[in-house]
N, C-alpha and C positions, 0 to 999 in steps of 0.2 A: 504494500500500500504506500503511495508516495506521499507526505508529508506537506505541510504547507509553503508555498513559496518563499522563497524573502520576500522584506517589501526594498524596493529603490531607494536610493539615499537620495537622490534628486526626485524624485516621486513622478518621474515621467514611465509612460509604459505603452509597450507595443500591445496591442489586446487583440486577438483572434476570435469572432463570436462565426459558429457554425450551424448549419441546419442538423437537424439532427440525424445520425446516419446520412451528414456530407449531403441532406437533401436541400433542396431548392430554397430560400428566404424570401426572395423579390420572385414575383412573378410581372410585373410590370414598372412601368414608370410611375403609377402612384406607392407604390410599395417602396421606393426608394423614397420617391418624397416625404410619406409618413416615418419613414427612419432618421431621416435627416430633421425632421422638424421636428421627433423624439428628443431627438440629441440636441438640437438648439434650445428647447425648449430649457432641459436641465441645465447645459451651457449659461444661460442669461442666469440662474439663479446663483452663477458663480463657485457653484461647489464643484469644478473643476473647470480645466482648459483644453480644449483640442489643435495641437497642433497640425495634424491629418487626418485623412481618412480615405479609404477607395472600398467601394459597395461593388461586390461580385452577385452573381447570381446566387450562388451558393454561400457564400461567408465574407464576413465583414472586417477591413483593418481599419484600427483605431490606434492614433498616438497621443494619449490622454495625458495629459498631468492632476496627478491631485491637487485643491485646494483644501476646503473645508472637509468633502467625503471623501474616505477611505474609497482605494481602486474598488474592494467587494461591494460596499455599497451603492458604487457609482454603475458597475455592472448591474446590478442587481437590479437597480429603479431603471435601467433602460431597458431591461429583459422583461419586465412586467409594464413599461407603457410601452411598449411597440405595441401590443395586443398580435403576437405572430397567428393567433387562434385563427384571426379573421383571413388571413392570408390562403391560412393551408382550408380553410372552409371553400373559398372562391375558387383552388384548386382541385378537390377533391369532389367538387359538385358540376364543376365545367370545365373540365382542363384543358379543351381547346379554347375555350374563351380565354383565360387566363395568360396562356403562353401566344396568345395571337399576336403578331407582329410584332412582336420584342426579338425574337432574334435574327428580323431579317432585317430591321432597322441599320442604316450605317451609323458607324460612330468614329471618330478617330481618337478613343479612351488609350491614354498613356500609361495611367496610375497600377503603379507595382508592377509590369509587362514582364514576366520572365521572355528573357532572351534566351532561344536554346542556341546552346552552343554546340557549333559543331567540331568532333574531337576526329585528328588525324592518325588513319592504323597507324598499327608497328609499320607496318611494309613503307607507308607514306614517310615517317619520322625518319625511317634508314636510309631511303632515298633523297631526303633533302639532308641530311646528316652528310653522305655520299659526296652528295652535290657539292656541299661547301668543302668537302676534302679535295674537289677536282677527280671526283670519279674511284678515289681509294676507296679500297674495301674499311669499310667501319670498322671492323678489329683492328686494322691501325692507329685506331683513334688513342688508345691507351698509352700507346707507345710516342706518339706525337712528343715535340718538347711542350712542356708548362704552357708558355704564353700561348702557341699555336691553339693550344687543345682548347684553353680557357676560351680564347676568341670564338672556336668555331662554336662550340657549347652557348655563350653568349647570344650568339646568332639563330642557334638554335631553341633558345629558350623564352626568345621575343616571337618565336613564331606563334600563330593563334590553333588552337585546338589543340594545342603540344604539355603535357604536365611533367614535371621533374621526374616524378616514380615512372612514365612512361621512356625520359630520357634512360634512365637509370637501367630499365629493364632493358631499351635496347642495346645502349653500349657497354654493359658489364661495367659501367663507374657509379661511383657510390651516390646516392643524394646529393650527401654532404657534399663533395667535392662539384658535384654539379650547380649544386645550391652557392655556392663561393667562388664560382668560378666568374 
């Protein structure tokens, strides 16, 4: 059983609020609106500060600071006035109405955007490794002097989709050494 959190010495905090079983919160654009105007609402009374916020479909980030309320209290009074009751009612009695035209809408939303990143194989890593040796086999690489080595490592550690443990694994050099290089 895990234990209570600490609380922040600066009293600001990232808060995650989720549907339950990761299900749906907002089903439309007034569902966001009644959230946001939850949160202002308690906002004005000044028992805390919001410095952000990004409303997903499914879960909500918040970057709260305490003032007056404790973060559970502040949680607590916005989990019980959203009223999510009326939400999952609208949904579970019309679910095409509900979900209609919300997700064909365009948006150009920024907020929180994982970028996925794309990682280069081994086979790409030893090729551009290669590359910068001028075509030597990469078990050279070890043997290379200090500076040479350091440079090409360097070059190869700026590349994008490339991780240290992935350098490491392909040329047989430690982290560390890759990592200080």
């Amino acid at each position: 059983m895990r234990g209570p959190r600490e609380r922040s010495e600066s009293g600001v905090y990232h808060i995650v609020l989720r549907g339950i079983n990761r299900q749906d919160i907002f089903y439309n654009n007034d569902d966001y609106q009644r959230f946001i105007e939850t949160v202002q609402q308690m906002k004005a009374e000044e028992q805390f500060s919001v410095y952000g916020f990004c409303l997903m479909m499914n879960h909500v980030h918040l970057l709260i600071r305490e003032n007056t309320d404790s973060i559970s209290r502040i949680m607590s009074r916005i989990g019980t006035s959203y009223e999510p009751g009326m939400v999952l009612k609208i949904f579970h009695e019309e679910p095409e109405k509900a979900m209609a035209g919300f997700m064909e809408q365009d948006n150009d939303d920024k907020c929180l955007e994982d970028e996925a990143k794309q990682r280069k194989t081994d086979n790409e890593v030893k090729a551009e490794i290669e590359k910068l040796m001028n075509g030597e086999p990469i078990g050279r690489l070890q043997a290379l002097e200090r500076t040479k080595r350091n440079e090409i490592l360097r070059k190869v550690k700026q590349t994008d989709g490339v991780s240290l443990r992935q350098i490491a694994r392909v040329t047989g050099i430690s982290v560390d050494i890759i990592f200080n290089s």
